[in-house]
C-alpha positions in Angstrom: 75.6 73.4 140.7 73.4 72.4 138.2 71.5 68.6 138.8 71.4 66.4 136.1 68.1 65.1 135.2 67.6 61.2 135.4 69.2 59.5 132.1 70.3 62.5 130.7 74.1 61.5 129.9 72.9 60.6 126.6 70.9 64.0 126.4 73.9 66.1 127.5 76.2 64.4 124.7 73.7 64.5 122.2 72.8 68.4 123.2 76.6 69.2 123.2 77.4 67.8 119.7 74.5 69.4 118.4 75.7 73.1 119.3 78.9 72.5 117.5 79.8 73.4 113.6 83.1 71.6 112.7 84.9 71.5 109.8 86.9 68.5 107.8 89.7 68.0 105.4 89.4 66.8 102.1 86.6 66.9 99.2 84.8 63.3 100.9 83.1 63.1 104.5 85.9 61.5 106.6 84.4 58.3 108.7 84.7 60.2 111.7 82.4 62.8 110.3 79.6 60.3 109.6 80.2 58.4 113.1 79.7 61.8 114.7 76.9 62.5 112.6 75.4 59.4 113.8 76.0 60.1 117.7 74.4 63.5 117.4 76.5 66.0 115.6 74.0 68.5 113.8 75.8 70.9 111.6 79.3 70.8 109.1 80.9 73.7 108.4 82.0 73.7 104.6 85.4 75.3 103.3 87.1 76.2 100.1 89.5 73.0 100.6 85.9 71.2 100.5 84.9 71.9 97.1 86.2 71.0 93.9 83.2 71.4 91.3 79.4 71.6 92.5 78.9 67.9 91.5 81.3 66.6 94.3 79.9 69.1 96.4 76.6 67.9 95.7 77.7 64.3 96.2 79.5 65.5 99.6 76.2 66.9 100.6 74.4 64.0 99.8 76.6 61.3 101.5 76.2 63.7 104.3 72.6 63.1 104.3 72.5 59.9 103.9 74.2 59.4 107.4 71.7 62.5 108.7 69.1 63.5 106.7 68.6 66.8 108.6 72.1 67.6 108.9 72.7 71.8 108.5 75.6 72.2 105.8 76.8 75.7 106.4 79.2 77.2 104.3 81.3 81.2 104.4 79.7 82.4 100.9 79.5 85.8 100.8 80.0 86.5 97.1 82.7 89.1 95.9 86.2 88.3 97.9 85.0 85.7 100.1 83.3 82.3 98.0 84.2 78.9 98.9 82.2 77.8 95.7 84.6 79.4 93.3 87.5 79.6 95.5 89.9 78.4 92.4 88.6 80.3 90.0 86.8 83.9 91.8 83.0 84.5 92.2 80.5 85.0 89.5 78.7 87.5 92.0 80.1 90.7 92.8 80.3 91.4 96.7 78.5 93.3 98.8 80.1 97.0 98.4 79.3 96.6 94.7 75.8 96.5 95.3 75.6 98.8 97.9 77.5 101.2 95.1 74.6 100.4 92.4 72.3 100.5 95.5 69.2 99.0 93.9 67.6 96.8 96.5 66.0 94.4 94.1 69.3 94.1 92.5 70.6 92.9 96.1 67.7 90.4 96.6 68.0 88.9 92.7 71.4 88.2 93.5 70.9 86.4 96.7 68.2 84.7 95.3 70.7 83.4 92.8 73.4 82.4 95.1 71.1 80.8 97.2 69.5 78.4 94.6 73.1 77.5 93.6 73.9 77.0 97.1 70.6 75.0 97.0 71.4 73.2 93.8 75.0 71.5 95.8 73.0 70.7 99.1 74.2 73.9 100.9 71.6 75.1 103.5 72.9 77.6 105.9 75.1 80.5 104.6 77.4 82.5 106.7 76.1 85.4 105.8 75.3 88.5 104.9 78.0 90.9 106.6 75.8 93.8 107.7 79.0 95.3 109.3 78.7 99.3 109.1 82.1 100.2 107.3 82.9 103.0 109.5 87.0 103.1 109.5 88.1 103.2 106.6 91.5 101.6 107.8 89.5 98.0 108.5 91.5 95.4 107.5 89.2 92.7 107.8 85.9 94.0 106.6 86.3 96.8 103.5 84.3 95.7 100.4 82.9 93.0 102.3 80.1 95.9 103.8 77.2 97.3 101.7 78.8 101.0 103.2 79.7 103.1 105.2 76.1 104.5 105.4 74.1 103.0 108.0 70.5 103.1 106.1 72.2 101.8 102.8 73.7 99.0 104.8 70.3 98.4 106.4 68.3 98.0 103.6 70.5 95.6 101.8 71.3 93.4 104.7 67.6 93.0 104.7 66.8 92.7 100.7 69.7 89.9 100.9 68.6 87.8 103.7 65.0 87.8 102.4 66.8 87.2 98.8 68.8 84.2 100.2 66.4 82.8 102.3 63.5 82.8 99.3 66.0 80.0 97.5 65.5 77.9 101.3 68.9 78.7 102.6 69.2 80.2 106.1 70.9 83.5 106.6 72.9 84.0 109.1 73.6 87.8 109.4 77.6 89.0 110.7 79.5 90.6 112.6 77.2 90.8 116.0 77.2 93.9 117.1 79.2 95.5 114.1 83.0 95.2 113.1 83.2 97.7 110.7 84.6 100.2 113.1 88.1 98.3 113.6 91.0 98.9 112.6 92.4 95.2 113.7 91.6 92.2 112.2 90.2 89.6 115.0 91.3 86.5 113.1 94.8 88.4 114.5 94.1 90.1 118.0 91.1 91.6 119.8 89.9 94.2 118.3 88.2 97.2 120.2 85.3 99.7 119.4 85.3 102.6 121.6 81.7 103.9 120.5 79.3 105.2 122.9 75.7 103.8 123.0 74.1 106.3 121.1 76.5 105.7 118.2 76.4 102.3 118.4 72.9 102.4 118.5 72.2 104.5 115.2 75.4 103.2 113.5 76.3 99.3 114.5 73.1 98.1 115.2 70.8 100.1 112.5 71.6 96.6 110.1 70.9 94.2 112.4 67.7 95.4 113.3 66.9 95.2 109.5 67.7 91.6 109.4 65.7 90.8 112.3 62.8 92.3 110.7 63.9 90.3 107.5 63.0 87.3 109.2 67.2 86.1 109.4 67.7 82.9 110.3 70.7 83.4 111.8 73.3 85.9 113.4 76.6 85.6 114.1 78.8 87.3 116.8 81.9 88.9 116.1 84.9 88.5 118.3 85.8 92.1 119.6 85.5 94.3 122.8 82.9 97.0 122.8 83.2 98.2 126.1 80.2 100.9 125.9 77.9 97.7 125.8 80.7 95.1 127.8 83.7 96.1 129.7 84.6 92.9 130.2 84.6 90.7 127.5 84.3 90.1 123.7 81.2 89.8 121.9 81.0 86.1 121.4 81.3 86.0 125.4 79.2 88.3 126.4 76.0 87.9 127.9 75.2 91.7 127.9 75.5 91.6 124.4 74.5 87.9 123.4 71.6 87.7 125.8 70.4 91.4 127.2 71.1 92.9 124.0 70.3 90.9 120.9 67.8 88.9 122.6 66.2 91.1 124.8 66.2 94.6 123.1 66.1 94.1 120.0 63.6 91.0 120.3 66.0 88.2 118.1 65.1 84.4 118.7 66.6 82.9 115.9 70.0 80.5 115.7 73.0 82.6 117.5 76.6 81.2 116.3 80.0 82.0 117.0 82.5 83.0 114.6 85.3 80.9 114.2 86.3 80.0 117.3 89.7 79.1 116.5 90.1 82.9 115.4 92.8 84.3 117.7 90.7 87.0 119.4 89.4 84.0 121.4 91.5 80.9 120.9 94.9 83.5 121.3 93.0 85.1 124.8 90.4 82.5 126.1 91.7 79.2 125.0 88.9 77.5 122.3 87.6 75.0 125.4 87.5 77.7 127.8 86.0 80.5 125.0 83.5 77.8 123.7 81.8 77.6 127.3 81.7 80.6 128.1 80.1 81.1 124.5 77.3 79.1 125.2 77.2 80.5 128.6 76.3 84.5 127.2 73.8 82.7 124.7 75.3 81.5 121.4 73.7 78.7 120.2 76.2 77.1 117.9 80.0 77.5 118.3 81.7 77.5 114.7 85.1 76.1 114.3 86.9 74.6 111.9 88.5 77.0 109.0 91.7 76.0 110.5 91.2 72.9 113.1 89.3 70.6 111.3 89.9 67.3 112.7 87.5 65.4 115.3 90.4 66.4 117.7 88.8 69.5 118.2 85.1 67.9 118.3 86.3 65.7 120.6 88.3 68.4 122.8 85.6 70.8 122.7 82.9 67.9 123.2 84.6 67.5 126.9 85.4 70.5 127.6 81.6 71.6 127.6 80.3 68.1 129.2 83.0 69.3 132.1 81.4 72.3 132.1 77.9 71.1 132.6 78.8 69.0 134.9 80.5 71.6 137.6 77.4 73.6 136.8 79.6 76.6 135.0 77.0 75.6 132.2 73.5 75.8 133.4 72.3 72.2 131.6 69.2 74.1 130.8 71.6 76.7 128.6 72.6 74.2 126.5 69.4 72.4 126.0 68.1 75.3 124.8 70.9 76.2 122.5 70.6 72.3 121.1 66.7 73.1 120.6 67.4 76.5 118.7 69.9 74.0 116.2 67.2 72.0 116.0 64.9 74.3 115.0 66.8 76.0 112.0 67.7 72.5 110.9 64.0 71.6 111.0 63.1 74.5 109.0 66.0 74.0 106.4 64.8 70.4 105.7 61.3 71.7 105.3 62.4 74.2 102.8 64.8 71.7 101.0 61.5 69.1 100.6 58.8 71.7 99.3 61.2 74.5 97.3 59.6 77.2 96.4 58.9 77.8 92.6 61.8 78.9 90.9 60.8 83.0 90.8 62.6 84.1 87.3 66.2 82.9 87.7 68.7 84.5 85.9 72.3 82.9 85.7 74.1 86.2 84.6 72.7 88.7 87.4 75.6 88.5 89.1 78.0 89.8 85.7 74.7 92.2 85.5 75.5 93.9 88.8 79.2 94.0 88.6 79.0 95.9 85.4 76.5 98.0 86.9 79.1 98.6 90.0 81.4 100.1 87.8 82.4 103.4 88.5 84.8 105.1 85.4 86.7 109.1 85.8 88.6 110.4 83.2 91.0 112.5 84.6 92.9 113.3 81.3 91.4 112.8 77.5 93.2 109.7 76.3 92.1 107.3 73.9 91.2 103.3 74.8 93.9 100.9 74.3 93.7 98.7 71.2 96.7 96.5 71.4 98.4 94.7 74.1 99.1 96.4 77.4 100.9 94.9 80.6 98.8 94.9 83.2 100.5 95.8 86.6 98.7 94.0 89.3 99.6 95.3 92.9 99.0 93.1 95.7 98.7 93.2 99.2 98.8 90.6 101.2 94.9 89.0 101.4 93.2 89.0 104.9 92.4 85.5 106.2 88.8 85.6 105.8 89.4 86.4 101.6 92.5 84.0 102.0 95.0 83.9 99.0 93.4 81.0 97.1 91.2 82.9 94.6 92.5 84.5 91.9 91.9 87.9 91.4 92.6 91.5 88.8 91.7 91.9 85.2 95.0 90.3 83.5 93.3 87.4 82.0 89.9 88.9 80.9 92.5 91.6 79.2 94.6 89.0 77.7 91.2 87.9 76.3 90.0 91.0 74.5 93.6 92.4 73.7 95.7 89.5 72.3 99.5 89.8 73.2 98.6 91.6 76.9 101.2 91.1 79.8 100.3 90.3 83.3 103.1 90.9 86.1 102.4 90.9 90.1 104.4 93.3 92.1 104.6 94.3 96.0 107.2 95.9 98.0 108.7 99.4 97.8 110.0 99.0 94.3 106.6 97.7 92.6 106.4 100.7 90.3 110.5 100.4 89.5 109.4 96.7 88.0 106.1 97.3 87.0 107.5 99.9 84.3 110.9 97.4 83.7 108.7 94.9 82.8 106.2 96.7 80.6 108.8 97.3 78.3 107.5 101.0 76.9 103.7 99.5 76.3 100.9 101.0 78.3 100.3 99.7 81.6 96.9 99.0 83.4 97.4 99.1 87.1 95.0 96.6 89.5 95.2 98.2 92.9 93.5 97.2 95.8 92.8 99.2 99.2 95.6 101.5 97.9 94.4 104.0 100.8 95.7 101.0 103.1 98.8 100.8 101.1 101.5 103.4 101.0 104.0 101.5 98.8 101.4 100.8 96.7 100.6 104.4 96.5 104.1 105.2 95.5 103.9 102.7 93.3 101.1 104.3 91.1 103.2 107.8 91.6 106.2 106.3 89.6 103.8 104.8 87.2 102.0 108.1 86.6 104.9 110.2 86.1 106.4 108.1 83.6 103.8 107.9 81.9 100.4 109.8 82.7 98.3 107.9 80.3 98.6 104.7 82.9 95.0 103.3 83.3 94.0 102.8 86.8 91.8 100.1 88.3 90.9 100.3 91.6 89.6 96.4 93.1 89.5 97.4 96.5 87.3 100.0 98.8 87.9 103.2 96.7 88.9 106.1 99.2 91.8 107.4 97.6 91.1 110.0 94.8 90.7 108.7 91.3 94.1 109.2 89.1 95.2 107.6 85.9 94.0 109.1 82.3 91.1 106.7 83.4 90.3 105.3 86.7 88.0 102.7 87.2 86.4 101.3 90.4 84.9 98.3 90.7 83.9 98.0 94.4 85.4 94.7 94.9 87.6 91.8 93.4 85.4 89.3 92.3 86.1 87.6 89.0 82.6 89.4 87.5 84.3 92.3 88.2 87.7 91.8 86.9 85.5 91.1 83.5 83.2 94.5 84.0 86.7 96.5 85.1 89.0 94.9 81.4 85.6 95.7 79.6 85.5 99.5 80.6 89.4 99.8 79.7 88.5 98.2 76.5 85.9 100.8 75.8 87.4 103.7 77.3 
């Protein structure tokens, strides 16, 4: 059993709100927030149901501040599918796949760069990511254009061009899914997923990106909730010491921030409990136990704030383990706050590198000569149902950019085994665009562009999603991702033919 050092009640409470990242309702800091800042809380976790325009955000930051001037804002920005910042209206930075498809490293770092001084800019310090997940099956549900690739050197070389891009603008990277989640085919905000691997894949494969990171100087890694049993046979990733502790510390020499993913996720939370998951969290080496995408009241703090003082106490929680976690917070808040006082020179900012890229992303096959549209079209968007971490907030397709540049265009959603029945009913003879997405995941969606085609094989094609399937449609177009920027680059290639 561990002792407890003379005095050090205040310590442990201090030490144990430091390692957590909550969340919070609403677009102001709730009291509780601020009174927890006060006691010792060191980090906020920042969600789409946070931000309204980056003013408020910037005043939400500041208030923050005001209660604890070194306070770590973090906040799930990846770009592409997944922004909090533009959650209402979709990104203005294509995701990672796009760039991984243009593949220009500098591209990847000028875009980070530019994310980060707008995260900057709002009073956003720490950024859950990059994902430098390997996307090995192409069946993930979680992950698809979220990964640079499916090539493990590609995916390496812009994990590391976007956490030294990111973390030039003074916000901490924080590098996801520890040790590699592209090679699931279950989603672990759902279930456990499992990787079946075997070292020397793993080791070439998963962990190639990570090592990148490591070397970019990352601030920050994240551990993904799934089984790997060639590395652990007995537990998830955000539990395991082999992995947290022997692995990323030891081999491959990391001693940045580690932090959870959401621990509320139910891999953990449906399996471990979040009380029992969060010490034993701490317990294999994670620093910093995120939760709060969906409890986000000081409940949670407050449940999870015992739960690990309980745990210290009966010595399940070495004291010294959590210290040192506390200390590692500490440390990345230190160097945020340094970075926020002395910013580095702006270094040739460019507002519009993120519509630069998405248009570069583009990838356009004629399959059949046809000539562009030049009246209105209807434009059949096919949608899946969005995975939790994209969430079905953001807007998403070409429709209204189309609408734009051909006056009179028609947008209709479909789903379901008759989409391409009601896509062509409500087209009403005029040519249709259809916006697919993942349509390699998606067999009614494949049937859907079948009827389409057949009735009429000048249908334009426009593939949002991860783009496996072969290209069909007079013209297919692929933009590597859904991001507003590339619903623009995707309606100005059907324009142009």
């Amino acid at each position: 059993m561990t002792t407890l050092t003379s005095g050090s009640t205040d310590t442990l409470t201090r030490d144990v709100l430091t390692v957590l990242q909550p969340g919070f309702p609403g677009t102001t800091a709730p009291d509780w927030l601020l009174r927890r800042l006060g006691e010792g809380l060191a980090s906020v976790g920042l969600f789409g149901r946070n931000i309204a325009t980056p003013g408020q955000l910037a005043a939400l930051t500041a208030r923050l501040r005001a209660e604890r001037d070194d306070v770590l804002v973090a906040i799930d920005e990846e770009g592409g599918d997944v922004t909090r910042l533009e959650v209402r209206t979709g990104s203005s930075f294509p995701g990672n796949h796009a760039l991984g498809a243009v593949d220009d490293v500098s591209l990847t770092r000028e875009v980070a760069a530019e994310l980060g001084r707008r995260l900057a800019a709002c009073g956003v310090d720490f950024n859950w990511a990059p994902s430098a997940d390997v996307n090995a099956n192409p069946d993930n549900p979680v992950i698809g254009v979220r990964s640079f690739g499916a090539d493990p050197a590609l995916v390496a070389r812009h994990t590391a061009a976007y956490v030294t891009g990111l973390q030039s603008a003074g916000v901490a990277a924080c590098t996801k899914h520890f040790p590699g989640h592209g090679d699931t085919a279950v989603d672990s905000h759902l279930a456990l997923p499992r990787i079946d691997a075997g070292p020397a894949l793993l080791a070439e494969r998963d962990l190639a990106p990570f090592r990148a990171a490591i070397a970019a100087g990352t601030r920050a890694v994240m551990s993904a909730h799934l089984l790997v049993p060639a590395l652990d046979p007995d537990g998830p990733a955000t539990l395991s010491r082999p992995i947290l502790t022997e692995l990323l510390r030891g081999e491959l020499g990391y001693d940045g921030l580690i932090v959870t993913d959401g621990m509320e996720m139910n891999a953990i939370a449906g399996t471990y409990g979040i009380e029992r998951g969060s010490v034993l969290a701490l317990a294999a080496g994670a620093d910093a136990i995120c939760v709060g995408g969906g409890l986000c009241d000081e409940g949670i703090v407050q449940r999870l704030q015992d739960a690990i003082v309980a745990a210290v106490r009966s010595g399940e929680l070495p004291e010294e383990r959590l210290a040192d976690a506390a200390a590692r917070v500490r440390a990345l808040a230190d160097w945020t706050t340094r970075a926020r006082r002395s910013p580095a020179p702006p270094a040739g900012s460019d507002p519009e590198i993120g519509l630069t890229a998405a248009r570069r992303a583009v990838t356009v096959t004629r399959t059949l000569p046809t000539a562009p549209p030049t009246g209105p079209v209807h434009v059949a968007t096919f949608t899946p149902v969005a995975n939790i971490a994209v969430g079905d907030e953001t807007p998403w397709g070409v429709g209204a950019e189309l609408e734009r540049l051909l006056p009179g265009t028609s947008t209709g959603f479909f789903s379901g085994p008759d989409a391409g029945e009601q896509a062509l009913k409500a087209a009403e003879g005029r040519r249709v665009v259809a916006v697919v997405r993942d349509e390699h995941r998606h067999p009614w969606m494949r049937a859907a562009l079948d009827t389409l085609l057949a009735a009429d094989p000048d249908t334009v094609v426009v593939e949002m999603g991860v783009p496996q399937s072969a290209p069909r449609g007079a013209l297919h177009i692929a933009t590597h991702g859904a991001a507003r920027v590339c619903g623009v680059a995707a309606a100005e290639a059907v324009v142009a033919g």
